[in-house]
N, C-alpha and C positions, 0 to 999 in steps of 0.2 A: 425315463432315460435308460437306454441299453448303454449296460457298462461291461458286460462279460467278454473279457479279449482284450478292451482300448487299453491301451496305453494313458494313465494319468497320475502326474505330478503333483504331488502334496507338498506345498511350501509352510514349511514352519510343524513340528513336531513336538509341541507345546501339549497341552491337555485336549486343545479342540483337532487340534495336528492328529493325536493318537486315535480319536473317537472317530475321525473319518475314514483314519486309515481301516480300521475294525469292519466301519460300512461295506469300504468299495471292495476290502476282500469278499464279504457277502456277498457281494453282487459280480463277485467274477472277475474283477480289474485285474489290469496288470501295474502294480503300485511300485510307483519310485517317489520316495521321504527325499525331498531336496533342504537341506538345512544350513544355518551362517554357522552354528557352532562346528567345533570338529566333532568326529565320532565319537571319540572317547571321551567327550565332554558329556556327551549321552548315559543314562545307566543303563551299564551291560546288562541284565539280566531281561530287560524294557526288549532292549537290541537283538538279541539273541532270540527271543520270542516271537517277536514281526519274521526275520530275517528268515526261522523258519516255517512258517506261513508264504515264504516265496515275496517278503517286502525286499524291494535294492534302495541303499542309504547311499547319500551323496552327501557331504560334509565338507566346510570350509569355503559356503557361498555355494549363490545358484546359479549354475551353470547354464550359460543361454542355450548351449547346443543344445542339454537335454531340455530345456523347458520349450523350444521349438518344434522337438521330436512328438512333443506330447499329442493324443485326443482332444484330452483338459487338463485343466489347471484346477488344482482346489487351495483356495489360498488362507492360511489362519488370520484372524483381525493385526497383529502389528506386521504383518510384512509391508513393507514399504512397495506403492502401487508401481515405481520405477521398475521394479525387478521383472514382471512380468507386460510391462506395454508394450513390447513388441510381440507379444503373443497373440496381444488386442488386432495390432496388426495385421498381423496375419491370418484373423479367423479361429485362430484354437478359442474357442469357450472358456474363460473363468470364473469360476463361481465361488461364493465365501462358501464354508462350511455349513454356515446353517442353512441355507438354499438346497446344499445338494444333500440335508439332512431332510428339508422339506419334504420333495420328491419323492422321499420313500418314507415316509410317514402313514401308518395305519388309519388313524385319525386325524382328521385336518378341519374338522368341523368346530369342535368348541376349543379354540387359541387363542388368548388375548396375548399381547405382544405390548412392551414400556419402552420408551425412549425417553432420552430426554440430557441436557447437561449434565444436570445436578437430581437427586434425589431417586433414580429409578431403580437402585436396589431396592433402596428402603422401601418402595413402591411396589415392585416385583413382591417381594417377601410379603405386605401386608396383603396382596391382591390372593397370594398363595393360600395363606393362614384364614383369611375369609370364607375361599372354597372349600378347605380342610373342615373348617367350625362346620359347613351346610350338611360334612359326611361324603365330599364326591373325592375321589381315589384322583392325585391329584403329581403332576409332574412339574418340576418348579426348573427351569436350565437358563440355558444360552449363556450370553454374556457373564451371566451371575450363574455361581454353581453349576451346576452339568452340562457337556454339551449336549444338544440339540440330538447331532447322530448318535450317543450312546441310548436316546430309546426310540431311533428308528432302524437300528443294528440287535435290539432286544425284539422279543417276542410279549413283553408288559403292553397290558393293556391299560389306560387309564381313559376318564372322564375329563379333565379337562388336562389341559397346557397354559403353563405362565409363563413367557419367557424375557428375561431380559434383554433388547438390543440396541449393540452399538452402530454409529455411522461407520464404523470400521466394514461391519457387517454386513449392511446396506449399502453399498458399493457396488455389490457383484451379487443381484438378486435377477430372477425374471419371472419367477411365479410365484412368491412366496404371499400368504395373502391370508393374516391371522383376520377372525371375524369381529374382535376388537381392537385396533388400534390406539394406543396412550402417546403423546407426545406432551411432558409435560411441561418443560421451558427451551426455552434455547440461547444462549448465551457464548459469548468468543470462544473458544476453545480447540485445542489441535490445530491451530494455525501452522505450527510448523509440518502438518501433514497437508496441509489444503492449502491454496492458492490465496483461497480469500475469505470471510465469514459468509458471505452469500452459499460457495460453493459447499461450506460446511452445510449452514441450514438446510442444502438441498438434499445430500443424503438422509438427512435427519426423515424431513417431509417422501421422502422410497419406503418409508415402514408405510404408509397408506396408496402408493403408487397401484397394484395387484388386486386390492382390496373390489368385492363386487357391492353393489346396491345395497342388495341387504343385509350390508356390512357396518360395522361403527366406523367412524374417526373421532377420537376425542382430544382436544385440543385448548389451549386458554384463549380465552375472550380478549380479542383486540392482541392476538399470539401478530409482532411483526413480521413476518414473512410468510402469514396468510396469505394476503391477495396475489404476493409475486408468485408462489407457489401451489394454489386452492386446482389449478388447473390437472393436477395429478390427482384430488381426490375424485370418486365415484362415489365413495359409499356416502351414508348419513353422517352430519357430522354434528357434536354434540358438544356444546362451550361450557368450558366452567370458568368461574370467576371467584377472586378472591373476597369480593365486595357483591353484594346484594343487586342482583342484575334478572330481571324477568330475560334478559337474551340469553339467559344459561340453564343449561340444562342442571345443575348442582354449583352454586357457593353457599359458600362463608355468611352464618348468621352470628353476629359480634351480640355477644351479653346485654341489656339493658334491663329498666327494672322491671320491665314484666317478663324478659323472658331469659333462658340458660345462652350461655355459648353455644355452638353448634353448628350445622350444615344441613345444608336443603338438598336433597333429588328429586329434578320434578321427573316423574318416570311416569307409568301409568295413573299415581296419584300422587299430589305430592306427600314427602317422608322427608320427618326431623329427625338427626340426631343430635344428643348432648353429648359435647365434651368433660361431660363431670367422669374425673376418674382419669382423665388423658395423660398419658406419664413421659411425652415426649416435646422437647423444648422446640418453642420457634411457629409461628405462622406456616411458614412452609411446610410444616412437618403434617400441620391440622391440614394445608391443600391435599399433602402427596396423602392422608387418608383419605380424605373426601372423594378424589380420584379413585383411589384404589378401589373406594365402596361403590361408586359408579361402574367400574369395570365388572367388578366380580358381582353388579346387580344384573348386568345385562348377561352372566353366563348362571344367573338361576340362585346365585347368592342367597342367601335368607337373611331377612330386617334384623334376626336372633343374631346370626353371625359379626353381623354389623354392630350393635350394640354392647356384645360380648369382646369385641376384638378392641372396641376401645380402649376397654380399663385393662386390657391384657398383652398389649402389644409394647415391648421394651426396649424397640432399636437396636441395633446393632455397636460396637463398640465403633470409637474411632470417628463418629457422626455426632458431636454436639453430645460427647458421654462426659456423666461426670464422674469424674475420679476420687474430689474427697474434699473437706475444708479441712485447712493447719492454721492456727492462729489467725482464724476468721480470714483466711483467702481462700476463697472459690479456686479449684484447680480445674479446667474445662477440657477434652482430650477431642477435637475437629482435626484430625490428618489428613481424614480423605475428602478433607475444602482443596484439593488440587487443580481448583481457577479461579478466579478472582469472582467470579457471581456466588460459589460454593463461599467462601471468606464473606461475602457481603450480606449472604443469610444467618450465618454465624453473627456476625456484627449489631444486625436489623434487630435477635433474636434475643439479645443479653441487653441489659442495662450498661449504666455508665460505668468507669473507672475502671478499667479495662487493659491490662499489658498484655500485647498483641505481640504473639512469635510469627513473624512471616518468612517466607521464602525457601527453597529450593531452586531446584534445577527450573529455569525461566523456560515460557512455552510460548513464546510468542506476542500474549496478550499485553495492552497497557494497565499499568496498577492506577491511573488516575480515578475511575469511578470508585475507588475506597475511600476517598481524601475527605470526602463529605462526611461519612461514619467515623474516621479517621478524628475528625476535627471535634467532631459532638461525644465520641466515647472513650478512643483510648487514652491512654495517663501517658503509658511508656509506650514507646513501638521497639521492637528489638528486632534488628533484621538478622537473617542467616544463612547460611550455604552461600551455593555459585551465584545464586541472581541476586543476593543483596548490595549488590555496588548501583546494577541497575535499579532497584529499587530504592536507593539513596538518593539518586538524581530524580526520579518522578516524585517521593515523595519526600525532599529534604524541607525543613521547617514547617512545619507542620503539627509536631508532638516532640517532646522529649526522645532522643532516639539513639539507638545505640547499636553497634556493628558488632556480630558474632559469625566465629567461622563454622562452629555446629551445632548443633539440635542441644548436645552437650552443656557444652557454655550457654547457649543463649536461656536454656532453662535454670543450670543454678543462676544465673545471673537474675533473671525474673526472680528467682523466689528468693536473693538477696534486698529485691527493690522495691518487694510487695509491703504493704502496709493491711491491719483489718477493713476489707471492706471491698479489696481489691478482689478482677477475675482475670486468673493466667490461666489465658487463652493460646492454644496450639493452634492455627487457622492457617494453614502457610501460602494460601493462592495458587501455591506449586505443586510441579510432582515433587516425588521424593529420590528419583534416581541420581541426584547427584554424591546423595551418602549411603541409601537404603536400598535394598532390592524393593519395595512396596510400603504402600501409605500404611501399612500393618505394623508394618517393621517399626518404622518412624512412629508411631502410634504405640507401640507398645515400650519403646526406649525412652518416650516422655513419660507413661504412666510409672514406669519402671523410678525414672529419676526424680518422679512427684512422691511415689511412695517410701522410695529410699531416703529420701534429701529433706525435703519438708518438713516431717516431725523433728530430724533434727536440729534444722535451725529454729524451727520454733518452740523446739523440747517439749514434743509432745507424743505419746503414745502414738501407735498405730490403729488405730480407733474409727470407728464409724467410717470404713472408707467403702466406695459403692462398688468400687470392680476391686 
C-alpha cells in the first residue's frame, strides 16, 4: 500500500492507536489522531511528541467531515463500527491496525495467529514460551501485549510471530493471512457490539478467510459453526478434540491404569505427552496446551520444548489463580471469566462447595447455561455490581443467594459465610467496567481483600499464600 501524501485518520489513540500512528509516519502519511476523549485528557508529553512529527489531534468525538475527507481510515479494536460506516459508504478503505501492520511486515512467513472466546492469552503466551524453549528469536503481540505495527515500524528482525486476535480485529482485514491459524472455542460474547451470535462467530472464522493451501487452520472437532462457515477456509484444516478421536489431529488422553494423563499429536508420527508435573487448573487449560504444542509444532517447535513447558508454565494472574487457604477456605482469583462460558470453565474445573462472586457490568449474554453447575456446585452465590438484579431474575432459587453492590462487600461477605472446606471463587461472567478500569484492577482488589481480610477473621498469619 502507497501511503506517502494520503490523508489518513487513526481512530482511537490507545496503545494500538500510538503504534500505528509511529507506522504511517514511516511511510509518509499525512496523520490525523481522531479521538472520544478530550485532548487534555491525553498525556501531554505523548501529545507534544506526535504533534511534532507533523501528527493533527482531533478531541471530543469523531468528526464525520474529517473522517469523510480521509484516504483511510485505521481503526483501533474498541471503536464502535457506527462511527466510521459511512466511510464504508462511500469507498474510503478501513482497515484495523493489525491489517495495515501486516502489509508492512518484513516477515510474513512463519505467523501463527490465536483466537478464540476464552483462553487465547493463556494460549498466545504458552505458544510463545514454546518457540523461545526451541532458541528461535521470537515476537509475541497483537491483541495481548505489543502491537503488531510496533515491529513492523521497527527495523527487529525476528524468527517467528505469535499473535493474539480479536474479532474486533478481524473485522477490517483483506490480506492478512498468518500460516497457522488457532480458533479455539466460541461462545456468546460482545453481543452488545454484534447484531447477533452468528455475526460474532463470523469474524471469529476471518482469522482463516486470507490463509493459502498450504496453510493450517486449527480448529475444535464438531466447533459449531463449522459447516455454516468452513466455506472461508482454503488452507488445511486440523481438529482437536478434548476426548480421544482418530478425526483429530491432537486430544486429550485421560489417565487409566496403564497409562499417564496426557495428549496425543498425530503429526508426522504420532507424540505423547504427560501431564505429570502440570501446574495449571481446569481441563481447558490441559486443551489450550495441547493446541499451543500443535501450533508451535507446525512452526519447528521441538518435542524438548514441549515436555519442558509443561512442568514450567504458571499462568497468568487473574485465570483460575490461587491466592491462599485461611481457615481451610480455598480463595480462587478468575476476573478475567468476563462471559459466562469463561465462569463455566471455572465451575467445570473446581470441585463442589463453592461461593460464587458473579457479576459486573452485563454484556448481553443469558446467565441460564450456569444453572446446571450452579445447582451441582455452588453453596452460596453472591451477586454484585450493575448486572446483579438481572442476574437475580435468571438465576433466583437456585442456591442460597445474596445481593451486593461491590466487589467489596460481596467479598467480606463470602469470607463471613465460608466454612473449612469451602472455595471463594471470583468468576464474575462480566466485564468489570462497571467499578474497575480492567479485569486486573478487579482482580487485584479481591486478592488485595483476600489477603488483607481473611487471616483476620480467621486469626491467622499471613502464611503460605501463592501470590
Amino acid at each position: 500500500m502507497e501511503l506517502k501524501n494520503k490523508k489518513v485518520v487513526v481512530l482511537g489513540f490507545g496503545k494500538s492507536g500510538k503504534a500505528v500512528t509511529k507506522l504511517l509516519l514511516k511511510q509518509g502519511a499525512e496523520v490525523i489522531v481522531s479521538e472520544i476523549r478530550e485532548l487534555d485528557e491525553l498525556p501531554p508529553d505523548i501529545l507534544t511528541s506526535f504533534k511534532s512529527q507533523g501528527v493533527y489531534f482531533e478531541g471530543g468525538g469523531h468528526k464525520k467531515e474529517t473522517l469523510l475527507s480521509a484516504d483511510l481510515i485505521v481503526t483501533s479494536p474498541g471503536v464502535p463500527r457506527e462511527v466510521y460506516k459511512d466511510c464504508i459508504k462511500k469507498g474510503i478503505p478501513v482497515l484495523s491496525e493489525l491489517e495495515l501492520a501486516w502489509q508492512f511486515l518484513k516477515n510474513k512467513k512463519e505467523i501463527i495467529a490465536i483466537t478464540g472466546t476464552n483462553g487465547k492469552t493463556t494460549t498466545t503466551a504458552m505458544v510463545s514460551e514454546l518457540l523461545k524453549l526451541s532458541e528461535y528469536k521470537v515476537f509475541t503481540g497483537g491483541n495481548y501485549g505489543i502491537p503488531l505495527s510496533e515491529l513492523a515500524v521497527s527495523n527487529v528482525l525476528v524468527d517467528k510471530i505469535v499473535l493474539e486476535v480479536s474479532s474486533f480485529q478481524l473485522e477490517n482485514i483483506c490480506t492478512f493471512s498468518p500460516k497457522v491459524g488457532i480458533l479455539l472455542n466460541i461462545s456468546p460474547d460482545h453481543l452488545e457490539r454484534y447484531s447477533s451470535y452468528e455475526e460474532y462467530a463470523y469474524y471469529k472464522y476471518r482469522l482463516f478467510e486470507y490463509q493459502k493451501e498450504n496453510h493450517y487452520a486449527i480448529l475444535p472437532f464438531g466447533e459449531p459453526w463449522f459447516e455454516k462457515f468452513k466455506k472461508l477456509i482454503k488452507s488445511k484444516v486440523l481438529f482437536f478434540d478434548e476426548k480421544e478421536n482418530i478425526d483429530a489431529v491432537a486430544y486429550l488422553k485421560p489417565s487409566s491404569i496403564s497409562s499417564e494423563d496426557g495428549f496425543i499429536l498425530n503429526l508426522k508420527e504420532k507424540e505423547f505427552y504427560s501431564f505429570f508435573g502440570f501446574k495449571l487448573l481446569g481441563i481447558h487449560n490441559k486443551v489450550n496446551f495441547m493446541v499451543a504444542s500443535l501450533g508451535a509444532r507446525l512452526l519447528s517447535a521441538t518435542k524438548e520444548s514441549v515436555k519442558r513447558l509443561i512442568k514450567e508454565f504458571r499462568g497468568f494472574p487473574h485465570r483460575l489463580e490461587y491466592i491462599g487457604e485461611f481457615g481451610g477456605v480455598y480463595f480462587i482469583n478468575d476476573s478475567k471469566a468476563t462471559n459466562v462460558s469463561a465462569t463455566l470453565q471455572a465451575l467445570k474445573s473446581l470441585p463442589n462447595s463453592i461461593i460464587l462472586i458473579l457479576g459486573g457490568k452485563h454484556k448481553g449474554a443469558s446467565y441460564s447455561p450456569l444453572i446446571p453447575y450452579i445447582k451441582e456446585k455452588v453453596k452460596i452465590l453472591i451477586l454484585m455490581g450493575e448486572s446483579r438484579f438481572i442476574m437475580a431474575e435468571e438465576l433466583e432459587g437456585i442456591t442460597e443467594t445474596y445481593m451486593s453492590e461491590t466487589l467489596s462487600s460481596a467479598t467480606l461477605l463470602a469470607i463471613k459465610l465460608a466454612k473449612p472446606g469451602d472455595i471463594v471463587l471470583l468468576s464474575p461472567a462480566c466485564s468489570s467496567f462497571d467499578q474497575f478500569a480492567d479485569y486486573k484492577e478487579r482482580g487485584e482488589v479481591f486478592r488485595r481483600l483476600v489477603i488483607r481480610e481473611a487471616p483476620l477473621h480467621f486469626k491467622e498469619k499471613k502464611e503460605g499464600i501463592f501470590h
